[in-house]
N, C-alpha and C positions, 0 to 999 in steps of 0.2 A: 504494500500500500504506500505510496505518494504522500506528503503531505504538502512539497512544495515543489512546481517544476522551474528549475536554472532558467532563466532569461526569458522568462514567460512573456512579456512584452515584447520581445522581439516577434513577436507573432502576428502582432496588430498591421493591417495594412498588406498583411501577405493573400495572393491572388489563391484561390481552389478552384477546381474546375469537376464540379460531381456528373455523373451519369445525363443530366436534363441537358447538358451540352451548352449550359450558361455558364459565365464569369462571375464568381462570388468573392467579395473579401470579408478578411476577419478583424472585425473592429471592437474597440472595449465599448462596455454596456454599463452604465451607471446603475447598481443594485446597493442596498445597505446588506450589509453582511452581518448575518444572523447567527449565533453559538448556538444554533440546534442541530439534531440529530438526525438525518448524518449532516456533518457538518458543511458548508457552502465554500469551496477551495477560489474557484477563480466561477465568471460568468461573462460571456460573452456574445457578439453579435455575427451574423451571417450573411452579410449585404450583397444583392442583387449588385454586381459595379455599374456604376451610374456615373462615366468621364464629364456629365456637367452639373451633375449636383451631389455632391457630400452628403445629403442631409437627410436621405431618404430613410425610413424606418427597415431595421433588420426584418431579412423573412424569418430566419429561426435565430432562438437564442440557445447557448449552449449551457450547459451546467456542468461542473466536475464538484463531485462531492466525496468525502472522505467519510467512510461509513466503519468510525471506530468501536462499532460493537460489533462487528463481523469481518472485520479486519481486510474488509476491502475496498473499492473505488470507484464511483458509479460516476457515470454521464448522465446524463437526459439532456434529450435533445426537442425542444420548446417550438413551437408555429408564438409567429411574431401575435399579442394579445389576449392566448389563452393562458391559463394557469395550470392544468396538467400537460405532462409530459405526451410526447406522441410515441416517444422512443426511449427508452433506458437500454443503458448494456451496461450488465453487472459483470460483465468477463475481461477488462480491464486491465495491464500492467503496463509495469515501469519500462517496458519496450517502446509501449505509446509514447513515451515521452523522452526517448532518446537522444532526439536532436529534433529539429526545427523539423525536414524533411519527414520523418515517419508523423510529427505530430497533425503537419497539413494531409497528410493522410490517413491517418483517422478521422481525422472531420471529415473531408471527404466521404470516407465510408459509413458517417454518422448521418451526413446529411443523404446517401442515396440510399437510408432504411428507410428514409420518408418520404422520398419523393414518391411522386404517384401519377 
């Protein structure tokens, strides 16, 4: 289990390109972070790229949670507006988080459990 990923920021701004054959980036997501169970590690956005405007609202937000009474690591992966999850994956490791590269590809593969 993860509790912090190195140079998580460097993240923000990097392009994904999932299954629907669009251009996505990954941008920070303004959340207050909550000491509940399992715990809220990072949360982030999934932007449609939009080369004239910045400002557009993320399609999905992401979650990485630290679920220290099971001693594992969840994602859910959020549609921009609602409050349940559309997608969790509880099978998680610290491979995900290796370098930059494997990490855009996990979101990748987060985002194309949802597409539809």
């Amino acid at each position: 289990m993860i509790k912090e990923i190195q140079n998580f920021d460097k993240i923000y701004g990097e392009q994904i390109y999932p299954a629907d054959g669009m251009v996505y980036t990954i941008e920070k997501a303004n959340v207050i972070k909550t000491y509940s169970e399992p715990e809220l590690l990072y949360y982030f956005e999934v932007k449609l790229m939009d080369m004239y405007s910045n400002h557009r609202p993320g399609k999905y937000q992401i979650a990485i949670f630290a679920d220290n009474k099971n001693q594992h690591n969840i994602a859910g992966v959020y549609k921009t507006g609602e409050q349940g999850a559309i997608f969790t994956d509880k099978g998680m490791s610290s491979t995900h988080y290796k370098n930059k590269e494997f990490f855009k590809t996990y979101i990748v593969t987060l985002i194309n459990k949802v597409i539809k």
